[in-house]
DSSP file (Angstrom, degrees, kcal/mol; ACC not computed):
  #  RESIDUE AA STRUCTURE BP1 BP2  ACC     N-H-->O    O-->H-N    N-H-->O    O-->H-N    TCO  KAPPA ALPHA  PHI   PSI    X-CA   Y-CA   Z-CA
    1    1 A X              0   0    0      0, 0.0     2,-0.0     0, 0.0    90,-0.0   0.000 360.0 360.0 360.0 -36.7  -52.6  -12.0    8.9
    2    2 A X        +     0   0    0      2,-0.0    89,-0.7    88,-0.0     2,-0.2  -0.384 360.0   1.6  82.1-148.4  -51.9  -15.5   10.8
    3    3 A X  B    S+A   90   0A   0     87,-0.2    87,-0.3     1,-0.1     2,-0.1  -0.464  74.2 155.2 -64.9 118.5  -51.4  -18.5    8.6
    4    4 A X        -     0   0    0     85,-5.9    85,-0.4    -2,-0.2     2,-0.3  -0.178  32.3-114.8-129.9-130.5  -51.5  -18.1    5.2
    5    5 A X        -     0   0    0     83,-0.2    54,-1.0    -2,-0.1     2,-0.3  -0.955  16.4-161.4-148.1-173.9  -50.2  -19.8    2.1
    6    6 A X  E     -BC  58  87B   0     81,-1.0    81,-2.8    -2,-0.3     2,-0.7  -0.735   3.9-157.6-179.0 113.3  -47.8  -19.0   -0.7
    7    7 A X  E     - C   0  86B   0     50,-1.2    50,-0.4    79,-0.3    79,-0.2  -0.822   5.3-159.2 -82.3  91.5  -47.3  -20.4   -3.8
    8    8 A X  E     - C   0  85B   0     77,-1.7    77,-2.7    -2,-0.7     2,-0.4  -0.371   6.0-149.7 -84.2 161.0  -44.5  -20.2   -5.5
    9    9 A X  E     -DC  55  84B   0     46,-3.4    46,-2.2    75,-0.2     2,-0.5  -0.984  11.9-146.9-128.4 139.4  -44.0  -20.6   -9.5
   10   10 A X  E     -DC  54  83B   0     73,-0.7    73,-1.0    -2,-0.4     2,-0.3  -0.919  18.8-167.2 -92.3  79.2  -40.4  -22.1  -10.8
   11   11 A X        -     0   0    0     42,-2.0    42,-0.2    -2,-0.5    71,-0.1  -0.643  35.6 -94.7-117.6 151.4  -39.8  -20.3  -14.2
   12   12 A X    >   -     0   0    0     -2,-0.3     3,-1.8    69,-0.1     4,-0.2  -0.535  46.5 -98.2 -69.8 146.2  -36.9  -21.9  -16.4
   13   13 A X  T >  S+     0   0    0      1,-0.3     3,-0.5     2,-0.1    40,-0.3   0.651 124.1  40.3 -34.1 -86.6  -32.8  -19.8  -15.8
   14   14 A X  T >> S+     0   0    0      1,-0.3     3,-3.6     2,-0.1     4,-0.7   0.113  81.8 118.6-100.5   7.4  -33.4  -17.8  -18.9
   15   15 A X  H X> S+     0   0    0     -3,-1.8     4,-2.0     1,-0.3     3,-0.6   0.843  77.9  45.7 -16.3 -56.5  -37.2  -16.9  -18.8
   16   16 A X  H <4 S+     0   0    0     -3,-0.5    -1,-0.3     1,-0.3    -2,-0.1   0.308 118.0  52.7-100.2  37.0  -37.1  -13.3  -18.7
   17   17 A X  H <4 S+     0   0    0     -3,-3.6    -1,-0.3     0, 0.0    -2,-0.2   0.606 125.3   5.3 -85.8 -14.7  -34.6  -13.5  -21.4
   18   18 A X  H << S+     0   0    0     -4,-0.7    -3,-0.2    -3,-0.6    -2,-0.2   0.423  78.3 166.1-142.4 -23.6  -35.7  -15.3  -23.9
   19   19 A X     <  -     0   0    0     -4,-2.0     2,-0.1    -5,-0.2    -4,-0.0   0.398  30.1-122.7 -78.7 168.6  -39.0  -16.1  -23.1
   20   20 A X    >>  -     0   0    0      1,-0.1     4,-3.1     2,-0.0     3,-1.0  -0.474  27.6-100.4-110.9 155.6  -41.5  -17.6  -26.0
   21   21 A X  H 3> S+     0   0    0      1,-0.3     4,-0.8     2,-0.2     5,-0.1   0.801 123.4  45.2 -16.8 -69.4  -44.7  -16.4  -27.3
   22   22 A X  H 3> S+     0   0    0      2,-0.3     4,-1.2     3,-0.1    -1,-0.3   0.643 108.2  55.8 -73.2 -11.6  -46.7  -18.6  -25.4
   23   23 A X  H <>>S+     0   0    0     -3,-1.0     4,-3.5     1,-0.2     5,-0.5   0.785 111.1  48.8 -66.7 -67.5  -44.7  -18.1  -22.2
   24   24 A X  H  X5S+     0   0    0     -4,-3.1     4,-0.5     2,-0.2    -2,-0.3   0.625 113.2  46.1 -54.4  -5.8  -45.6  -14.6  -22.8
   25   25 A X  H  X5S+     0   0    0     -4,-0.8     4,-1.4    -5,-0.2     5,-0.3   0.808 109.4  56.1 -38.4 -92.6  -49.4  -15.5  -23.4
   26   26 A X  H  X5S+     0   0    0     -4,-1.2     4,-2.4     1,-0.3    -2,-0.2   0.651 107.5  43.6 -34.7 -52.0  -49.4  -17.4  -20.8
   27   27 A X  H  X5S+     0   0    0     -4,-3.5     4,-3.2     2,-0.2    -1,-0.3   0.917 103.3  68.2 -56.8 -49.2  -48.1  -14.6  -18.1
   28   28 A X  H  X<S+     0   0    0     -5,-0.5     4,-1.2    -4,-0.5    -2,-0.3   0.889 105.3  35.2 -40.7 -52.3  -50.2  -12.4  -19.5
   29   29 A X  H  X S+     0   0    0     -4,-1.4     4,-2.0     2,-0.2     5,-0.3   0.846 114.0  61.5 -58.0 -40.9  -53.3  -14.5  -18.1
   30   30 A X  H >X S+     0   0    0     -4,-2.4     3,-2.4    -5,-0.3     4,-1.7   0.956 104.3  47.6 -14.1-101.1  -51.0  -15.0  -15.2
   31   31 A X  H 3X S+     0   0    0     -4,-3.2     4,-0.9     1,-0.2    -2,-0.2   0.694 113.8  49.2  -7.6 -99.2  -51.1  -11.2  -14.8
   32   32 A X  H 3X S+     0   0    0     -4,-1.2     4,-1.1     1,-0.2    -1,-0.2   0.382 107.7  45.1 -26.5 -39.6  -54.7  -11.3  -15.1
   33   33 A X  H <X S+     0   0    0     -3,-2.4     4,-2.5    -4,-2.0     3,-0.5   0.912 119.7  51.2 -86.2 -69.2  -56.1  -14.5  -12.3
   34   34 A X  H  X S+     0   0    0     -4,-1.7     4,-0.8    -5,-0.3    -2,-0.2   0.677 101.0  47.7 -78.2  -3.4  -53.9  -12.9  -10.2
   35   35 A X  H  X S+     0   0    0     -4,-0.9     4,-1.1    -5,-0.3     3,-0.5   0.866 116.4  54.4 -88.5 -56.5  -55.0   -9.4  -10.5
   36   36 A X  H >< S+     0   0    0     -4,-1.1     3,-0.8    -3,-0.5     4,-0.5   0.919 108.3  48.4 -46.2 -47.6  -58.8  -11.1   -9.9
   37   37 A X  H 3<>S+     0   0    0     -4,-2.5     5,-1.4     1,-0.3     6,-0.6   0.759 104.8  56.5 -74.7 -13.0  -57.7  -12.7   -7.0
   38   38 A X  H ><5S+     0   0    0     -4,-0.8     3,-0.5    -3,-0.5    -1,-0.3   0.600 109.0  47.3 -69.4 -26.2  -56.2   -9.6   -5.7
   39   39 A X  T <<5S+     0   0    0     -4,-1.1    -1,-0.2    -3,-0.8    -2,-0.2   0.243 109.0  53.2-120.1  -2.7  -59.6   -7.6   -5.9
   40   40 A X  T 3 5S-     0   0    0     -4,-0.5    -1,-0.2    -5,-0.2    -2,-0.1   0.050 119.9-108.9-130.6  32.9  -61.5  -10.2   -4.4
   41   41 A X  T < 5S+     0   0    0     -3,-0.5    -3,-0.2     1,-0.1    19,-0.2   0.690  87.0 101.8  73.7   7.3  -59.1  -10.3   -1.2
   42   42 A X      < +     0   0    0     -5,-1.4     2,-0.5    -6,-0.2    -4,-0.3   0.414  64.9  66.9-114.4   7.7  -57.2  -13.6   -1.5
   43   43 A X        +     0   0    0     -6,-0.6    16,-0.3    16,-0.2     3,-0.1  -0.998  55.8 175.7-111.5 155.5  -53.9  -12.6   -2.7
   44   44 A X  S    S+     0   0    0     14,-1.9     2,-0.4     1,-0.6    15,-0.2   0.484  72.7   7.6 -97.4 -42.0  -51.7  -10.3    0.2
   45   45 A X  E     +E   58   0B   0     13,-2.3    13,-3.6     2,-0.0    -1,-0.6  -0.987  69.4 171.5-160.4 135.3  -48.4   -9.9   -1.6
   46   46 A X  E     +E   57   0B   0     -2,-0.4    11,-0.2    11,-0.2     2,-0.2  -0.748  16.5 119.5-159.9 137.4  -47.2  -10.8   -5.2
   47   47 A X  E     -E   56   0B   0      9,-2.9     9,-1.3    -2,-0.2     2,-0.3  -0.671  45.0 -94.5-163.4-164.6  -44.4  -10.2   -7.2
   48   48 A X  E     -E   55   0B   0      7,-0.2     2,-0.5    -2,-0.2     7,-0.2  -0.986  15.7-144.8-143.7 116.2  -41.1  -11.8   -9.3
   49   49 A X  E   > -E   54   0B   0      5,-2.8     5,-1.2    -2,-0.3     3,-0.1  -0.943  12.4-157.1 -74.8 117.4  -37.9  -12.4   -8.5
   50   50 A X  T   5S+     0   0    0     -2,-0.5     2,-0.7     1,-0.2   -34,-0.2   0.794  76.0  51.5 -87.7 -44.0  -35.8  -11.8  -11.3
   51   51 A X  T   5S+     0   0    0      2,-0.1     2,-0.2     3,-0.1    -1,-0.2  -0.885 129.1  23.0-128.7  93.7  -32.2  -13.9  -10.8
   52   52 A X  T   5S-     0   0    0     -2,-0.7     2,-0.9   -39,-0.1    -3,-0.1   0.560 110.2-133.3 -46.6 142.6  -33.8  -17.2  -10.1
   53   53 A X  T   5 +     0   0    0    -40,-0.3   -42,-2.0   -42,-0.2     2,-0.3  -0.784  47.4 158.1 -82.7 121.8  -37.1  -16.0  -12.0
   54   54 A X  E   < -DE  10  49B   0     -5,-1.2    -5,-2.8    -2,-0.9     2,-0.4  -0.991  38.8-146.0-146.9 131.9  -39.3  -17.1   -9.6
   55   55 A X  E     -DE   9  48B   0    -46,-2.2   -46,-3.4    -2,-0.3     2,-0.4  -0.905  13.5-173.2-109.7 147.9  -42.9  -15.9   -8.8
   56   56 A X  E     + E   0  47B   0     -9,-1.3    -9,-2.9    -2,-0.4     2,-0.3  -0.997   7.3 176.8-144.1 115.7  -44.1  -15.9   -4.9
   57   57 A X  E     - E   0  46B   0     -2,-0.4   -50,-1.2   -50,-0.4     2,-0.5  -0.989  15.1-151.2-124.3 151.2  -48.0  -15.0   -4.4
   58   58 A X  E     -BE   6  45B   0    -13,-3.6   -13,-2.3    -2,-0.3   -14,-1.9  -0.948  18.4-173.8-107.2 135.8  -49.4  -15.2   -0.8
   59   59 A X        -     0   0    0    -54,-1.0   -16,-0.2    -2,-0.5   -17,-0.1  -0.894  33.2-133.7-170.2 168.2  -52.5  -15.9   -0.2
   60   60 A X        +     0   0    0     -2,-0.4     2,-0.3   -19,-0.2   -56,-0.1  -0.187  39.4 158.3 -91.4 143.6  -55.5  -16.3    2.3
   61   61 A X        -     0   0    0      1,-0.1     6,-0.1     9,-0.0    -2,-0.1  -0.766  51.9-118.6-169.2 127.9  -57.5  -19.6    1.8
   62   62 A X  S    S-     0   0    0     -2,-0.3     2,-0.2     4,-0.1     3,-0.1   0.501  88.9 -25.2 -16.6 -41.1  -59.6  -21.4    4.1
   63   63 A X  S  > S-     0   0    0      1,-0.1     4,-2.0    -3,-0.0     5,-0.1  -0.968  80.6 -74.3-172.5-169.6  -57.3  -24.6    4.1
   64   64 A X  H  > S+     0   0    0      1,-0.3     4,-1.3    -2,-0.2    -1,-0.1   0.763 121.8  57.1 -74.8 -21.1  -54.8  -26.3    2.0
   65   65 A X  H  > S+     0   0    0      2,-0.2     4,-1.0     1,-0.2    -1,-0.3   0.720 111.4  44.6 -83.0 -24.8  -57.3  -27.7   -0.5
   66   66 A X  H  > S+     0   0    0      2,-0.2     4,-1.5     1,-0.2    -2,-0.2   0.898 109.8  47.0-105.5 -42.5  -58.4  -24.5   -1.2
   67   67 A X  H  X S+     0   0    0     -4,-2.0     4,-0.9     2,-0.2    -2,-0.2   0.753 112.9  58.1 -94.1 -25.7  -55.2  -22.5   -1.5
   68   68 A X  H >X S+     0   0    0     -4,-1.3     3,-3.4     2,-0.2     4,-1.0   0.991 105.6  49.5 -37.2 -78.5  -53.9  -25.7   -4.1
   69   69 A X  H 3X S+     0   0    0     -4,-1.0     4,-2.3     1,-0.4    -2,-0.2   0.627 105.5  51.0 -75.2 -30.1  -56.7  -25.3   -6.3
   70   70 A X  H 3< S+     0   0    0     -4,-1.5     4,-0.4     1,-0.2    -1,-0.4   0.799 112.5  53.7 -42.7 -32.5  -56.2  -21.3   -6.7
   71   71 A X  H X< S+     0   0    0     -3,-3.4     3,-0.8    -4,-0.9    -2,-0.2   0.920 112.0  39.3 -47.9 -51.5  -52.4  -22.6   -7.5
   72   72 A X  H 3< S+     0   0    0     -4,-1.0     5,-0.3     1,-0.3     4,-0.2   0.986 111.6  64.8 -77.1 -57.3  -53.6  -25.3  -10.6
   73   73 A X  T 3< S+     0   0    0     -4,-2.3    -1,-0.3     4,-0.1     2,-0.2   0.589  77.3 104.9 -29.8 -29.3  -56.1  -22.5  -11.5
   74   74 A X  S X> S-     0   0    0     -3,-0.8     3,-2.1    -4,-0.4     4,-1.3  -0.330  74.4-140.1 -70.1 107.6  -53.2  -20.4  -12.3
   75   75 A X  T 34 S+     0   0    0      1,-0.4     4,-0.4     2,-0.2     6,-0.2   0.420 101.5  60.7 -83.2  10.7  -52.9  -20.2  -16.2
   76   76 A X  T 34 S+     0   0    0     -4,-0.2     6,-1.4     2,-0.1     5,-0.5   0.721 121.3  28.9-104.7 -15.0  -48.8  -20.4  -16.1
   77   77 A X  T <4 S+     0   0    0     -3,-2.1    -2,-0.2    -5,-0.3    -4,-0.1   0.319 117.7  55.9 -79.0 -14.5  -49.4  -24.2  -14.4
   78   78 A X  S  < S+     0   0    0     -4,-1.3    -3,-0.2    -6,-0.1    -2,-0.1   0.817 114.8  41.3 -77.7 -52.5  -52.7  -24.6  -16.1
   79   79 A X  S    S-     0   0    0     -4,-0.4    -2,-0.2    -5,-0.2    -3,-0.1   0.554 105.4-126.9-118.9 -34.6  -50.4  -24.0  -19.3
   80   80 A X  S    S+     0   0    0      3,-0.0    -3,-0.2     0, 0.0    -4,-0.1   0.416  79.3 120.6  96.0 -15.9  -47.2  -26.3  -18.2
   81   81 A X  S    S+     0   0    0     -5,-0.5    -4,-0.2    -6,-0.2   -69,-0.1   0.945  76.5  30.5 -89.7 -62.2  -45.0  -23.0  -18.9
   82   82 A X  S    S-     0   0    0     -6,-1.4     2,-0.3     1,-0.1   -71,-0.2  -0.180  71.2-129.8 -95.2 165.1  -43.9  -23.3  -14.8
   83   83 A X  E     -C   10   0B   0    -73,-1.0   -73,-0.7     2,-0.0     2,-0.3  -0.615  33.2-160.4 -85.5 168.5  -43.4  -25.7  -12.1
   84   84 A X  E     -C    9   0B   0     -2,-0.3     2,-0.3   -75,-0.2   -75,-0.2  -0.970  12.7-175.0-153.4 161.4  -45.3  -24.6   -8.7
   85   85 A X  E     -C    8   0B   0    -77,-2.7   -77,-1.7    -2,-0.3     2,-0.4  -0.987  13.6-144.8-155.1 130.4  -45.0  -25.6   -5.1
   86   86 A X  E     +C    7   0B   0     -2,-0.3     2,-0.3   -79,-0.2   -79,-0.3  -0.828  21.6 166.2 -77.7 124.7  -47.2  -24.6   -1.9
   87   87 A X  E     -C    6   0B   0    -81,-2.8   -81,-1.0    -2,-0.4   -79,-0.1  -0.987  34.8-117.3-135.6 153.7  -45.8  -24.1    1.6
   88   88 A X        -     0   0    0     -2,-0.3     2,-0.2   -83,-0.2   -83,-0.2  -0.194  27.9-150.1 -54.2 169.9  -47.8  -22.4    4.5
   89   89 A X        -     0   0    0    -85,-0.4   -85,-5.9   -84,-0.1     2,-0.5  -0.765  14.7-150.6-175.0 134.2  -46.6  -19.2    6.0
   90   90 A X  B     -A    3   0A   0    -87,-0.3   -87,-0.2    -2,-0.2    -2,-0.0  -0.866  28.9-131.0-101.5  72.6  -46.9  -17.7    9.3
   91   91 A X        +     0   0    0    -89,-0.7     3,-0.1    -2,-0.5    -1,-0.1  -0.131  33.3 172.2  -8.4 159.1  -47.0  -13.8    8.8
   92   92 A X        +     0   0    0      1,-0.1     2,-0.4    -3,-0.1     7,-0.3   0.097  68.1  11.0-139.8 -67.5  -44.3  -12.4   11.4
   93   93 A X        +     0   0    0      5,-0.2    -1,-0.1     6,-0.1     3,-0.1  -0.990  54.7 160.6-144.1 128.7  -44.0   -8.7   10.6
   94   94 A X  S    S-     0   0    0     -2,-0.4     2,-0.3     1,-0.4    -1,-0.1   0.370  73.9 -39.6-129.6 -20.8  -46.6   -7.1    8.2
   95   95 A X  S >  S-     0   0    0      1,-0.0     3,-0.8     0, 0.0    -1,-0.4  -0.900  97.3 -13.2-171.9-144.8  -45.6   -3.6    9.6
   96   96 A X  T 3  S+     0   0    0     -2,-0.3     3,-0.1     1,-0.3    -2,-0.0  -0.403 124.7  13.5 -80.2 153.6  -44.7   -1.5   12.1
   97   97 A X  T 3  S+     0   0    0      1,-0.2    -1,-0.3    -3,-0.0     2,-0.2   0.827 101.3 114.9  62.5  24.2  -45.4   -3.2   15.5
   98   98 A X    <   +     0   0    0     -3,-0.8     2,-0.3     3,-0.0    -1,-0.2  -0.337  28.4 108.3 -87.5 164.9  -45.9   -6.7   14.2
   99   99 A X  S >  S-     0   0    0     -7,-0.3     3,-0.5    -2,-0.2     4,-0.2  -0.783  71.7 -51.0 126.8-149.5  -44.2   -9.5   14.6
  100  100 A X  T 3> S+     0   0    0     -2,-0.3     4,-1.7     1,-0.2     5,-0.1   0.111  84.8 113.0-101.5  36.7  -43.9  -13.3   16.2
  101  101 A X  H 3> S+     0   0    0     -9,-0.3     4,-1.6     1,-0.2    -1,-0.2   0.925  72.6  54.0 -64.4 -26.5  -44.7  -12.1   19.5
  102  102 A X  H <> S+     0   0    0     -3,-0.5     4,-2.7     1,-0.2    -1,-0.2   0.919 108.2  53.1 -69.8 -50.1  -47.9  -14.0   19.4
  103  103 A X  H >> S+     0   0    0      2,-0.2     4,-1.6     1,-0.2     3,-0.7   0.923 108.5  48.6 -32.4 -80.5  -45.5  -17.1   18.6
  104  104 A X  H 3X S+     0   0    0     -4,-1.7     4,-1.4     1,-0.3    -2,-0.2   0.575 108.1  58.8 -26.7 -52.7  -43.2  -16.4   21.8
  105  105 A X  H 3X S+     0   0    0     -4,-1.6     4,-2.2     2,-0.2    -1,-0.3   0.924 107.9  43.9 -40.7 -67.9  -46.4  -16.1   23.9
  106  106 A X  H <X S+     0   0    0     -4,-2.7     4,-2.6    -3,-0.7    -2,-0.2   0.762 111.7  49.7 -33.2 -56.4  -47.5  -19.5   23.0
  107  107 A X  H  X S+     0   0    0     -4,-1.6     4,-2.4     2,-0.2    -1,-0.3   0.890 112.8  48.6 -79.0 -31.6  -44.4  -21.1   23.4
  108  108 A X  H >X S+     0   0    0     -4,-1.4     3,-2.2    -3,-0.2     4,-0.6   0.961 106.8  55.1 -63.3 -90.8  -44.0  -19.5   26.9
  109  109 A X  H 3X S+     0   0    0     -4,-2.2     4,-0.7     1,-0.3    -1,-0.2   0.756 105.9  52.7 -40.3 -32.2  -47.4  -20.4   28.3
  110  110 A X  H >X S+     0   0    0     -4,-2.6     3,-1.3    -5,-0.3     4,-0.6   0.965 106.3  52.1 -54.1 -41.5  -46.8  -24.0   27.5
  111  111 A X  H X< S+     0   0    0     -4,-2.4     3,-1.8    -3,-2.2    -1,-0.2   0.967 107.0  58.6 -41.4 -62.6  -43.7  -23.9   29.4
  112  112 A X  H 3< S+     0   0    0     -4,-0.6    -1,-0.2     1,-0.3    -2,-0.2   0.620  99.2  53.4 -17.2 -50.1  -45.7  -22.5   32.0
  113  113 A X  H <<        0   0    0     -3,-1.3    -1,-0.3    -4,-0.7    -2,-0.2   0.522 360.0 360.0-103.7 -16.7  -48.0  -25.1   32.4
  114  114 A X    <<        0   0    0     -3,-1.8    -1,-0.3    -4,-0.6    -2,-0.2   0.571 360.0 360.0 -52.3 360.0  -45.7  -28.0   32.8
């Protein structure tokens, strides 16, 4: 996968207890953008961790401007109901026989070349 990006979404402590009509609206369409972006190959991996509720989607974009505005698109930040934050990510292990060798390589031929 190389470099990709991952947005994570910030949900207030007691979200998946409590959470209000329009939070729950508001996921739904959640649910929905990201389920589109999934079928047209830009999200990789997305899911919820429950205890912080936090949502983490990855996905491929062409650059940082591009992988922001699939973030604001997002109708739980579109809505205000979340906070959200971008960081890049460098795939490692995607399965079996992965990993950062490619990384390892890198750093070794530069060494090299001093």
């Amino acid at each position: 996968m190389g470099t990709g990006w991952v947005y994570q979404l910030h949900w207030r402590p007691t979200f998946w207890e409590d959470m209000t009509a329009r939070e729950e609206g508001a996921l739904g369409e959640h649910d929905r953008y990201v389920e589109s972006l999934y079928t047209q190959g830009l999200v990789v991996l997305a899911g919820a961790i429950l205890d912080p509720p936090t949502g983490l989607i990855f996905i491929q974009a062409a650059d940082e401007d591009t992988a922001k505005t699939i973030m604001a698109r997002d109708p739980c930040v579109v809505s205000g109901v979340v906070d959200a934050t971008l960081h890049s990510f460098e795939a490692g292990y995607v399965g079996a026989g992965s990993g950062y060798n490619h990384l390892r390589d890198e750093i070794k031929a530069a060494g090299d070349s001093d």
